[in-house]
PQR file with spaces between the fields and no chain letter, atoms N, CA, C, O and H, PARSE charges and radii, in Angstrom:
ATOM       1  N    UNK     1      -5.194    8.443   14.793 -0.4000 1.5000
ATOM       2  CA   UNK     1      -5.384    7.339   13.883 -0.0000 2.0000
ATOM       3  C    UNK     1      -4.032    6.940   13.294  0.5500 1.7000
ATOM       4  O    UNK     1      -3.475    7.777   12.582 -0.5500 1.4000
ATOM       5  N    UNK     2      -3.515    5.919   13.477 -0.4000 1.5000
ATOM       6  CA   UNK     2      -2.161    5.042   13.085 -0.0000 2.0000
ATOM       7  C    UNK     2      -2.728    4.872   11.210  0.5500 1.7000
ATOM       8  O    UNK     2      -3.896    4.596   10.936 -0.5500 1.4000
ATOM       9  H    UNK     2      -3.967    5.239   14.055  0.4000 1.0000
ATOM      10  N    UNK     3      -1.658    5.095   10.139 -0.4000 1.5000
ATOM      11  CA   UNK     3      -1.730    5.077    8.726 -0.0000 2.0000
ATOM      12  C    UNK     3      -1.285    3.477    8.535  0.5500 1.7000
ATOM      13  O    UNK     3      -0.660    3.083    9.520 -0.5500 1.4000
ATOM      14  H    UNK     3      -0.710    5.319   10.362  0.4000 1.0000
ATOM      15  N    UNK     4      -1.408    2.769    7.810 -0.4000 1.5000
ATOM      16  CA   UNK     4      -0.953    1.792    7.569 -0.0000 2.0000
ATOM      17  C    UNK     4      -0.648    1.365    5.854  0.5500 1.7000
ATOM      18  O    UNK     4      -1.448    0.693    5.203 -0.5500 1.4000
ATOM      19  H    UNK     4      -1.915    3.089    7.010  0.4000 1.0000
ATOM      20  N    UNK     5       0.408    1.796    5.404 -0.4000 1.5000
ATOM      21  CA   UNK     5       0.348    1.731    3.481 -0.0000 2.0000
ATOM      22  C    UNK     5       0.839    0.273    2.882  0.5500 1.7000
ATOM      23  O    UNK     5       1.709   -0.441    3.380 -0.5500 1.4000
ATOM      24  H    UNK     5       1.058    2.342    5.933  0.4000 1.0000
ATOM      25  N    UNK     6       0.255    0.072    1.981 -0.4000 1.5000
ATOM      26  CA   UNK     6       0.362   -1.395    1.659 -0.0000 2.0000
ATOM      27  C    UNK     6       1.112   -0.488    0.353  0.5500 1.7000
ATOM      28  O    UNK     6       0.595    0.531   -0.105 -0.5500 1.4000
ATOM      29  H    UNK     6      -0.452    0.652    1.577  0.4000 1.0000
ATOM      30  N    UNK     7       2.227   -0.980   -0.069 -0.4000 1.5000
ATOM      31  CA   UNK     7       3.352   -0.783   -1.281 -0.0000 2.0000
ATOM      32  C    UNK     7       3.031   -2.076   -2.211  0.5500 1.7000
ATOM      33  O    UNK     7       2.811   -3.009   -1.439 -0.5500 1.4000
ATOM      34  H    UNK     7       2.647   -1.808    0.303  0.4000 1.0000
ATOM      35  N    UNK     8       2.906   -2.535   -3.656 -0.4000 1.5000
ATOM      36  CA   UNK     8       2.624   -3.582   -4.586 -0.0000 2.0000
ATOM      37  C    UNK     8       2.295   -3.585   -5.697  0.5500 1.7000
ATOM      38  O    UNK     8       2.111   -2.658   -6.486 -0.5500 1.4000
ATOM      39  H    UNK     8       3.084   -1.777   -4.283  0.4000 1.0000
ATOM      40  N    UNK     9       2.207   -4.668   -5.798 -0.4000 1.5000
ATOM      41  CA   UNK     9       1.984   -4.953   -7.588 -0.0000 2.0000
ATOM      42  C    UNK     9       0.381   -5.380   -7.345  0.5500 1.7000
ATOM      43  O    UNK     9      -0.209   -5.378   -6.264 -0.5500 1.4000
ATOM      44  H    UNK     9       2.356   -5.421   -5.157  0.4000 1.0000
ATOM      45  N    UNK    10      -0.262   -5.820   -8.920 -0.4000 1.5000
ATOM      46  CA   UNK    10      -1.812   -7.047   -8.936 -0.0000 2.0000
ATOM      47  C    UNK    10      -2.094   -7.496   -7.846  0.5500 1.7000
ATOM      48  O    UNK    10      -3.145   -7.279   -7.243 -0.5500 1.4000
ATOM      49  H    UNK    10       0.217   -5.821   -9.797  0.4000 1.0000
ATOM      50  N    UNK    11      -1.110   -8.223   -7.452 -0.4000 1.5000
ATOM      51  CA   UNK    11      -1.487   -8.772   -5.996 -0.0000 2.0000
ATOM      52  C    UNK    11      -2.024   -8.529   -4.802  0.5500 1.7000
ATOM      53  O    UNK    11      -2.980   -8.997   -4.184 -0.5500 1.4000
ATOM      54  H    UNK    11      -0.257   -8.399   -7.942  0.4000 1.0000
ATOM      55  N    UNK    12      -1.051   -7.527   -4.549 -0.4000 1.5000
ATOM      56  CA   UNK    12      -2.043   -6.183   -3.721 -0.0000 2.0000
ATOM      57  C    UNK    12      -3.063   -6.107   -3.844  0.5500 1.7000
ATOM      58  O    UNK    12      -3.967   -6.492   -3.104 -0.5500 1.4000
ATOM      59  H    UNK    12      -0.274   -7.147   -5.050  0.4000 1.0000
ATOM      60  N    UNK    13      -3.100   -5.524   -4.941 -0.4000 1.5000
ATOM      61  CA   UNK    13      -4.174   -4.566   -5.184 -0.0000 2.0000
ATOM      62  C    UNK    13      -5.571   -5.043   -5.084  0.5500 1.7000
ATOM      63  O    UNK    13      -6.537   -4.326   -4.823 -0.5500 1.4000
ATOM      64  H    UNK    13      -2.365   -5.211   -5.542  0.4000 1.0000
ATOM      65  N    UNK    14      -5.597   -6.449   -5.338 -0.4000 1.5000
ATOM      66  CA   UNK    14      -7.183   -6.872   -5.066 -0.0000 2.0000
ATOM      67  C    UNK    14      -8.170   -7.036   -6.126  0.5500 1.7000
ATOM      68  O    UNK    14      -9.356   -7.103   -5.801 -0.5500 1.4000
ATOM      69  H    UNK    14      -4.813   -7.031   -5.550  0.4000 1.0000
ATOM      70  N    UNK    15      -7.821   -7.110   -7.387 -0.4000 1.5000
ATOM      71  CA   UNK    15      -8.634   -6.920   -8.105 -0.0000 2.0000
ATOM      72  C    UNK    15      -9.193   -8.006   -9.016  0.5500 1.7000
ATOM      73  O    UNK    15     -10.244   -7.968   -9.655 -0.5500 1.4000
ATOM      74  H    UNK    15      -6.858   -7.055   -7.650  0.4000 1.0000
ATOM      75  N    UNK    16      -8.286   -8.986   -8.954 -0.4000 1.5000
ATOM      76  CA   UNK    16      -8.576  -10.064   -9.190 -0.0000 2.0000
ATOM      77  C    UNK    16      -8.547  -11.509   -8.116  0.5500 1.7000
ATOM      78  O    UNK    16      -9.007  -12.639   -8.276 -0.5500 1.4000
ATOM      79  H    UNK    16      -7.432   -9.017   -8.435  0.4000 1.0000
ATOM      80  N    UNK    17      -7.828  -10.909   -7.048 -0.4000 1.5000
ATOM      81  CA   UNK    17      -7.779  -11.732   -6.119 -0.0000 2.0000
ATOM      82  C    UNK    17      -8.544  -11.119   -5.070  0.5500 1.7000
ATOM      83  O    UNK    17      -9.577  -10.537   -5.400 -0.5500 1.4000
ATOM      84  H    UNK    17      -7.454   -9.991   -6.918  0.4000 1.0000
ATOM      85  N    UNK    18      -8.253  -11.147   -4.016 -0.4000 1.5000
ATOM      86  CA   UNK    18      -8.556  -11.468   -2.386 -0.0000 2.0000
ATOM      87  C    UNK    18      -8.185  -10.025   -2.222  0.5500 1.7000
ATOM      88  O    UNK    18      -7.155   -9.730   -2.826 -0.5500 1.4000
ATOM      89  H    UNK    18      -7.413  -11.620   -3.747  0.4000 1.0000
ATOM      90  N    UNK    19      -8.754   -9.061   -1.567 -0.4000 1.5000
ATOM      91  CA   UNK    19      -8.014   -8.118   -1.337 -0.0000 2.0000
ATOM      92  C    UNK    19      -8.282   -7.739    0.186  0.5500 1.7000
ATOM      93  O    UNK    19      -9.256   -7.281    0.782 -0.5500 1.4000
ATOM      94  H    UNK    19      -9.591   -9.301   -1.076  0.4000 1.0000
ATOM      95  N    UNK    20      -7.089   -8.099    0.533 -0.4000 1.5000
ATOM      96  CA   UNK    20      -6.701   -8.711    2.029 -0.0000 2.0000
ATOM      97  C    UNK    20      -6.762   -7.105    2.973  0.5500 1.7000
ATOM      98  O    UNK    20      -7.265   -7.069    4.096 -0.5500 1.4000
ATOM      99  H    UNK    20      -6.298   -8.471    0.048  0.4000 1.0000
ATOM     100  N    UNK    21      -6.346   -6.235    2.500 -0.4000 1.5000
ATOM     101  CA   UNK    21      -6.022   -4.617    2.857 -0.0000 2.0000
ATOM     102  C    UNK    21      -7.088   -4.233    3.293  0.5500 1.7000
ATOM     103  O    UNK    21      -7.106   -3.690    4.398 -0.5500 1.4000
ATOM     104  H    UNK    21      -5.937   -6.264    1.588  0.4000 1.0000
ATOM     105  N    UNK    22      -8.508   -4.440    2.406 -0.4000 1.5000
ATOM     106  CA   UNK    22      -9.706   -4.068    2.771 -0.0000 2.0000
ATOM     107  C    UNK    22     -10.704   -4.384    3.651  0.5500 1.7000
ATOM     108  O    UNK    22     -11.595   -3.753    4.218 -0.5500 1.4000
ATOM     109  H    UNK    22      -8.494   -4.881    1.509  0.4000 1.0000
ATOM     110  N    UNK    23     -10.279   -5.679    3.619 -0.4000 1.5000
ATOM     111  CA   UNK    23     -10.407   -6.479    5.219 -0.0000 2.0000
ATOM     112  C    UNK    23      -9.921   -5.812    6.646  0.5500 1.7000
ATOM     113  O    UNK    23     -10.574   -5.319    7.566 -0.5500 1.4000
ATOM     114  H    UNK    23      -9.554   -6.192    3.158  0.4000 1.0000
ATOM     115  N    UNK    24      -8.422   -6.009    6.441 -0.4000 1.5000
ATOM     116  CA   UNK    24      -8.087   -5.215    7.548 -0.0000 2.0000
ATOM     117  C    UNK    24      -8.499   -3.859    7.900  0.5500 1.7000
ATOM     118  O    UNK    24      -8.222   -3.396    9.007 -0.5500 1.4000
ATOM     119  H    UNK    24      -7.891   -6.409    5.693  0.4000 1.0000
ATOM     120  N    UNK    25      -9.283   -3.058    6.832 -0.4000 1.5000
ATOM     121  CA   UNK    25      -9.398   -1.685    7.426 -0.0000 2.0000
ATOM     122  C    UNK    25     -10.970   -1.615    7.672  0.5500 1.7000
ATOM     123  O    UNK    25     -11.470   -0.663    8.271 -0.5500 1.4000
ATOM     124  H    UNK    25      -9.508   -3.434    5.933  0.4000 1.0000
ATOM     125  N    UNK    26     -11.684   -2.624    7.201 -0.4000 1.5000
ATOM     126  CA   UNK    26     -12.780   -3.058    8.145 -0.0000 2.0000
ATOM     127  C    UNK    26     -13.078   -3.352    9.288  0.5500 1.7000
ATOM     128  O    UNK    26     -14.079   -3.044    9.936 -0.5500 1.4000
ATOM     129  H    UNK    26     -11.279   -3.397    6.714  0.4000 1.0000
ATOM     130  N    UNK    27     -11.960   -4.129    9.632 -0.4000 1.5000
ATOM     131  CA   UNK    27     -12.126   -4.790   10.723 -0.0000 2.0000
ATOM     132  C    UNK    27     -10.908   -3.895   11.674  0.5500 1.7000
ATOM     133  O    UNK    27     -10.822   -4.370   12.807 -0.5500 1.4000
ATOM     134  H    UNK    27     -11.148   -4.379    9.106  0.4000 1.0000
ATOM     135  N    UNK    28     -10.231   -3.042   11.497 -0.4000 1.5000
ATOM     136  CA   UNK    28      -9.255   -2.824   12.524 -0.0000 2.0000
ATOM     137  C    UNK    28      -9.518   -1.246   12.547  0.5500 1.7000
ATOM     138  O    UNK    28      -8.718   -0.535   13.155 -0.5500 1.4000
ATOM     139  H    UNK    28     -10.301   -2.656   10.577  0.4000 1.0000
ATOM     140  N    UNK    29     -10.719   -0.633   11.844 -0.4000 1.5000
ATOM     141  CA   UNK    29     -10.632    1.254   11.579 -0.0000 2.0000
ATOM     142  C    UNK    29     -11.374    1.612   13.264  0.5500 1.7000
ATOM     143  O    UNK    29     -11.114    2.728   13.712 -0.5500 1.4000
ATOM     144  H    UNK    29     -11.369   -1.210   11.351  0.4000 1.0000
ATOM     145  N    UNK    30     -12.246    0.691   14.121 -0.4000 1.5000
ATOM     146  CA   UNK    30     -12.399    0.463   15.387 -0.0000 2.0000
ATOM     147  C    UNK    30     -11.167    0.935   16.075  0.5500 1.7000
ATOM     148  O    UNK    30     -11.282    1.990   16.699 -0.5500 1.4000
ATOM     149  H    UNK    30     -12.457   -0.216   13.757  0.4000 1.0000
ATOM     150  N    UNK    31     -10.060    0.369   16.074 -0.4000 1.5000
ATOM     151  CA   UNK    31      -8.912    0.145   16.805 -0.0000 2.0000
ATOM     152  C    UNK    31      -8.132    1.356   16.486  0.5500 1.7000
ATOM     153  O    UNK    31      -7.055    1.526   17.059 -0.5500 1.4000
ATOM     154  H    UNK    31      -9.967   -0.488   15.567  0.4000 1.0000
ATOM     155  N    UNK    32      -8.666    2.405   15.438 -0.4000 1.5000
ATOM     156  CA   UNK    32      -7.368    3.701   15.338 -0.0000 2.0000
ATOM     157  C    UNK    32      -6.735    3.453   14.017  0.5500 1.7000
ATOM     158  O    UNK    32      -6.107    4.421   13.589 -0.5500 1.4000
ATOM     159  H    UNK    32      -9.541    2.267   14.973  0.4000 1.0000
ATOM     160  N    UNK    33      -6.748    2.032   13.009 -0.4000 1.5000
ATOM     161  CA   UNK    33      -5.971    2.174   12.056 -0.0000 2.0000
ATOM     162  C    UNK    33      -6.787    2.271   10.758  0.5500 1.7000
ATOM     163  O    UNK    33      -7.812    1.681   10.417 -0.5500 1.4000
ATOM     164  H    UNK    33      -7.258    1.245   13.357  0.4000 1.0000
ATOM     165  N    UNK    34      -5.877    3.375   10.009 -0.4000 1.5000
ATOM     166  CA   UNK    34      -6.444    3.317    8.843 -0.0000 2.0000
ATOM     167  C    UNK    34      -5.666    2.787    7.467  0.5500 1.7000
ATOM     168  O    UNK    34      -4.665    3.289    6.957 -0.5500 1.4000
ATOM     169  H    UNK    34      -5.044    3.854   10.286  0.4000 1.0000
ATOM     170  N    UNK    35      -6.363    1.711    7.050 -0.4000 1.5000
ATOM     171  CA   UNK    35      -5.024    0.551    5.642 -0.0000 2.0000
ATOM     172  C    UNK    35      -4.981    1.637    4.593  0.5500 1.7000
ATOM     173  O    UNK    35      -5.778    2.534    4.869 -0.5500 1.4000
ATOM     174  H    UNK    35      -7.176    1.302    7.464  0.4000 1.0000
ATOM     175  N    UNK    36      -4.451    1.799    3.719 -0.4000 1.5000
ATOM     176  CA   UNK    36      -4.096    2.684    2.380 -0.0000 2.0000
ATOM     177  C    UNK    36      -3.498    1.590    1.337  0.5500 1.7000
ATOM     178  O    UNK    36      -2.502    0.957    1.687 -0.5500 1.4000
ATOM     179  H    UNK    36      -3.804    1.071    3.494  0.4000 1.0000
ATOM     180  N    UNK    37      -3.872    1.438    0.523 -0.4000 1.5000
ATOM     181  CA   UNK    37      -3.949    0.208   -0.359 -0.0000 2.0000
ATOM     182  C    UNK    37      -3.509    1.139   -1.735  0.5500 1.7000
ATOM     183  O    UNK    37      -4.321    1.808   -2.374 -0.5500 1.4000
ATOM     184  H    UNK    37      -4.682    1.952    0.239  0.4000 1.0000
ATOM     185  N    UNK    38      -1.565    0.999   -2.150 -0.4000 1.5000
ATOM     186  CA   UNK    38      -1.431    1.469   -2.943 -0.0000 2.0000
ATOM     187  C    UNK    38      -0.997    0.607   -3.872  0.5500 1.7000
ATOM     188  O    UNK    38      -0.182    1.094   -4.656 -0.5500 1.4000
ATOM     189  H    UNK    38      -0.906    0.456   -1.631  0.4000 1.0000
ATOM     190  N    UNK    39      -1.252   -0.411   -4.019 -0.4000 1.5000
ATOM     191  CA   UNK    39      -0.910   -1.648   -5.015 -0.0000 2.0000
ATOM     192  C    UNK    39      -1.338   -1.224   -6.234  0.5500 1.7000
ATOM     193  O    UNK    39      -2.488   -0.821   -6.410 -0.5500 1.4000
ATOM     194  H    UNK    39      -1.914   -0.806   -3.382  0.4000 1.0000
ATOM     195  N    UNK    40      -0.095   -1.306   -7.528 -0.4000 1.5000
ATOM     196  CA   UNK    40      -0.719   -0.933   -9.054 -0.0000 2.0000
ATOM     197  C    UNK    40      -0.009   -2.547   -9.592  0.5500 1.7000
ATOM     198  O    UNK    40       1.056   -3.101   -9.322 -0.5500 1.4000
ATOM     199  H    UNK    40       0.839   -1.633   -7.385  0.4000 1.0000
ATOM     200  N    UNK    41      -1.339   -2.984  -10.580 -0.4000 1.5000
ATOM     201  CA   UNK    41      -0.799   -3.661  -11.388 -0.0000 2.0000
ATOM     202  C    UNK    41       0.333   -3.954  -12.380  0.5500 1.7000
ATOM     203  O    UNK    41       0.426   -3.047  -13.207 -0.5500 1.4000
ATOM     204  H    UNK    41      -2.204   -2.534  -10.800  0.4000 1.0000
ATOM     205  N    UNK    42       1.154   -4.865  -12.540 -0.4000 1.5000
ATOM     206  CA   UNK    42       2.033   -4.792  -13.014 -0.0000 2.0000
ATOM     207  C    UNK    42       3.597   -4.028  -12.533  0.5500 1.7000
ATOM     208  O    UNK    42       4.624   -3.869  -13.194 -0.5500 1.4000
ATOM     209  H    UNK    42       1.079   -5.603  -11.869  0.4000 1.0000
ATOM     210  N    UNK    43       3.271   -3.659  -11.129 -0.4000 1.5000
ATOM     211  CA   UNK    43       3.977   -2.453  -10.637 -0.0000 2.0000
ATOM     212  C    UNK    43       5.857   -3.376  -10.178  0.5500 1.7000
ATOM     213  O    UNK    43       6.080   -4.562   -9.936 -0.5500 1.4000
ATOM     214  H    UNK    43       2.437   -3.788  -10.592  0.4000 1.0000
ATOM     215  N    UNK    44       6.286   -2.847  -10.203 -0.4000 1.5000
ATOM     216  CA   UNK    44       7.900   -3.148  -10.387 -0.0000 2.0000
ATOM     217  C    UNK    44       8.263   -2.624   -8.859  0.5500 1.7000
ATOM     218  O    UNK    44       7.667   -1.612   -8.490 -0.5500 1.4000
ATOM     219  H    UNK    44       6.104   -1.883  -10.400  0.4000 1.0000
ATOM     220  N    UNK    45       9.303   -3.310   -7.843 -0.4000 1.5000
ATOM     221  CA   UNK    45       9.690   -2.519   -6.722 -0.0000 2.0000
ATOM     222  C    UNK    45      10.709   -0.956   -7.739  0.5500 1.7000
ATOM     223  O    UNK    45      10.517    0.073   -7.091 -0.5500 1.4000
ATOM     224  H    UNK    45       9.787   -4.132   -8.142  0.4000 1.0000
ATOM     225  N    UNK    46      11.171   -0.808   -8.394 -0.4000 1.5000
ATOM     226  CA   UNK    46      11.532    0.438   -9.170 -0.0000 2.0000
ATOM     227  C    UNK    46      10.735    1.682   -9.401  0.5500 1.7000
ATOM     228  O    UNK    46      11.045    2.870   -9.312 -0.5500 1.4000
ATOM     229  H    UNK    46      11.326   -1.644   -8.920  0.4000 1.0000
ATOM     230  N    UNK    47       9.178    0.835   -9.849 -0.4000 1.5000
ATOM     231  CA   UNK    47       8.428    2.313   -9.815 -0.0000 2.0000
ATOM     232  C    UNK    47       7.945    2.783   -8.363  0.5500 1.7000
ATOM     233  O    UNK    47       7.612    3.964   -8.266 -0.5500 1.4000
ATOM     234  H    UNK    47       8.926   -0.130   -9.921  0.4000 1.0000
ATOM     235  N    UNK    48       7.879    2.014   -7.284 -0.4000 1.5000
ATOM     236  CA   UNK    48       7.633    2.222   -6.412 -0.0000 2.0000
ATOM     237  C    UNK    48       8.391    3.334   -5.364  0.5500 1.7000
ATOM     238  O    UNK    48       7.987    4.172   -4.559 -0.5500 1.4000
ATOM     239  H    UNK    48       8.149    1.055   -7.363  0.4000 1.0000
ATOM     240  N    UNK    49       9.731    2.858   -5.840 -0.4000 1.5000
ATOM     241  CA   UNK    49      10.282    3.936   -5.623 -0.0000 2.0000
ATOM     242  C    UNK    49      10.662    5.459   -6.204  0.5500 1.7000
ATOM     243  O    UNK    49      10.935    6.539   -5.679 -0.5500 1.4000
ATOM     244  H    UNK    49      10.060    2.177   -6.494  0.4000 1.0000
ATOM     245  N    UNK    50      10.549    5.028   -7.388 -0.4000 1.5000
ATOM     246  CA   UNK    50      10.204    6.626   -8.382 -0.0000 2.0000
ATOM     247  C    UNK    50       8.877    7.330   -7.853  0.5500 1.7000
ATOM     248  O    UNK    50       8.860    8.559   -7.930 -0.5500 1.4000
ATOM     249  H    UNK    50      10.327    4.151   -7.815  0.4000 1.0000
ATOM     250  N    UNK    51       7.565    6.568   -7.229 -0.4000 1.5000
ATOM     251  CA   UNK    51       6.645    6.959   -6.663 -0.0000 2.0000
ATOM     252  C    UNK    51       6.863    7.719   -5.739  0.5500 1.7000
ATOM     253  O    UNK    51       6.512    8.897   -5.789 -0.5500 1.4000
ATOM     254  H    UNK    51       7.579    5.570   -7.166  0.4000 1.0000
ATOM     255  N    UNK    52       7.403    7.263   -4.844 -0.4000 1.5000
ATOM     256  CA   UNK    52       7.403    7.526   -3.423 -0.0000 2.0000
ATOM     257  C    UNK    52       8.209    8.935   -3.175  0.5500 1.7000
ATOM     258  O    UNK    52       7.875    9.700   -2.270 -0.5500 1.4000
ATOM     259  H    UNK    52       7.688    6.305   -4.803  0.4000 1.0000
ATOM     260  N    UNK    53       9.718    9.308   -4.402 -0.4000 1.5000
ATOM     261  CA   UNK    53      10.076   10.324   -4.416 -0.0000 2.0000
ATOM     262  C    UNK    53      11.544   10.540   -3.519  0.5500 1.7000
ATOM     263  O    UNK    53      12.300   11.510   -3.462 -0.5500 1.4000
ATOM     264  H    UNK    53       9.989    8.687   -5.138  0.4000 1.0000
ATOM     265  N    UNK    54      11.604    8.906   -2.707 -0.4000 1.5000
ATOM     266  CA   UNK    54      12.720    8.699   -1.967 -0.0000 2.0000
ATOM     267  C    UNK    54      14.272    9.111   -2.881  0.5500 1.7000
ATOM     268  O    UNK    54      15.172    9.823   -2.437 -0.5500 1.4000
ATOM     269  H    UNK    54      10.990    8.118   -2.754  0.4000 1.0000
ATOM     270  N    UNK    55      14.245    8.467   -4.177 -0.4000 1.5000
ATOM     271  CA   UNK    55      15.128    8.715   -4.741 -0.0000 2.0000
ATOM     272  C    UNK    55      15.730   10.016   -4.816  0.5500 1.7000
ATOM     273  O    UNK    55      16.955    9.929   -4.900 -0.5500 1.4000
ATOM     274  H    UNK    55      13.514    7.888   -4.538  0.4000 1.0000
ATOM     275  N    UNK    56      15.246   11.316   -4.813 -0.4000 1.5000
ATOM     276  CA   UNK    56      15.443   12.291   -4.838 -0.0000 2.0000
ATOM     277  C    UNK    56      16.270   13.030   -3.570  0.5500 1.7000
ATOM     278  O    UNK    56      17.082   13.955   -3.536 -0.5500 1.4000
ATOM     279  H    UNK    56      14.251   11.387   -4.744  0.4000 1.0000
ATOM     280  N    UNK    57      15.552   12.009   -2.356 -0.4000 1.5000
ATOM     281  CA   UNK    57      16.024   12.921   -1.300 -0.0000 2.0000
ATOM     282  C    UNK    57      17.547   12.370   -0.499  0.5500 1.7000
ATOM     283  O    UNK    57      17.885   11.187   -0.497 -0.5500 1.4000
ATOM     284  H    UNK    57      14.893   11.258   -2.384  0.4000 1.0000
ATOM     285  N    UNK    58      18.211   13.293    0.043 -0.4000 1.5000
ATOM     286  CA   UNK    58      19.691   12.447    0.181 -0.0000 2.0000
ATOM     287  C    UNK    58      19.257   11.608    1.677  0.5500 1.7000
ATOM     288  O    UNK    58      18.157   11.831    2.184 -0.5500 1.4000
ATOM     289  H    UNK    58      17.936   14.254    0.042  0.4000 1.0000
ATOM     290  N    UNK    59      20.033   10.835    2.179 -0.4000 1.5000
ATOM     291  CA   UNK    59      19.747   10.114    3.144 -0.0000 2.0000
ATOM     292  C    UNK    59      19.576   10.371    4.722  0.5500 1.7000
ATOM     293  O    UNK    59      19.845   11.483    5.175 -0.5500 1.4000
ATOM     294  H    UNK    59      20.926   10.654    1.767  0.4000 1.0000
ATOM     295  N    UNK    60      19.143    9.372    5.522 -0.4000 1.5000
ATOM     296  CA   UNK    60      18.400   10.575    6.763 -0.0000 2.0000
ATOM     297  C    UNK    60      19.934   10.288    7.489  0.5500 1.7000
ATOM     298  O    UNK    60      20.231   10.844    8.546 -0.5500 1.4000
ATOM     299  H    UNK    60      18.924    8.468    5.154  0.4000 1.0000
C-alpha cells in the first residue's frame, strides 16, 4: 500500500470546506493508496516543520 500525506493549514483539513483528501482515499484505497490528511487549522509552514521533527535531524 503506497502512503500518501497531505501537509496544511484549514484548508486542508476539510472542515469547513471541501475536503478533497477524503475523496481521494475513497476512490483510490482500490488502487493500493492510502491519503493521510494532516492539515491543522491555522497551521503555519513553521509548525509543520517543528512537527515533522526534520529540524532536528542533520541533512541526508
Amino acid at each position: 500500500m503506497q502512503r500518501v500525506v497531505y501537509l496544511g493549514a484549514s484548508i486542508l483539513r476539510g472542515w469547513v470546506s471541501f475536503n478533497f483528501v477524503e475523496l481521494l482515499g475513497q476512490r483510490m484505497e482500490k488502487d493500493g493508496f492510502r491519503f493521510v490528511n494532516t492539515g491543522v487549522s491555522g497551521d503555519l509552514a513553521y509548525n509543520v516543520l517543528a512537527r515533522s521533527g526534520h529540524r532536528d535531524r542533520p541533512p541526508a
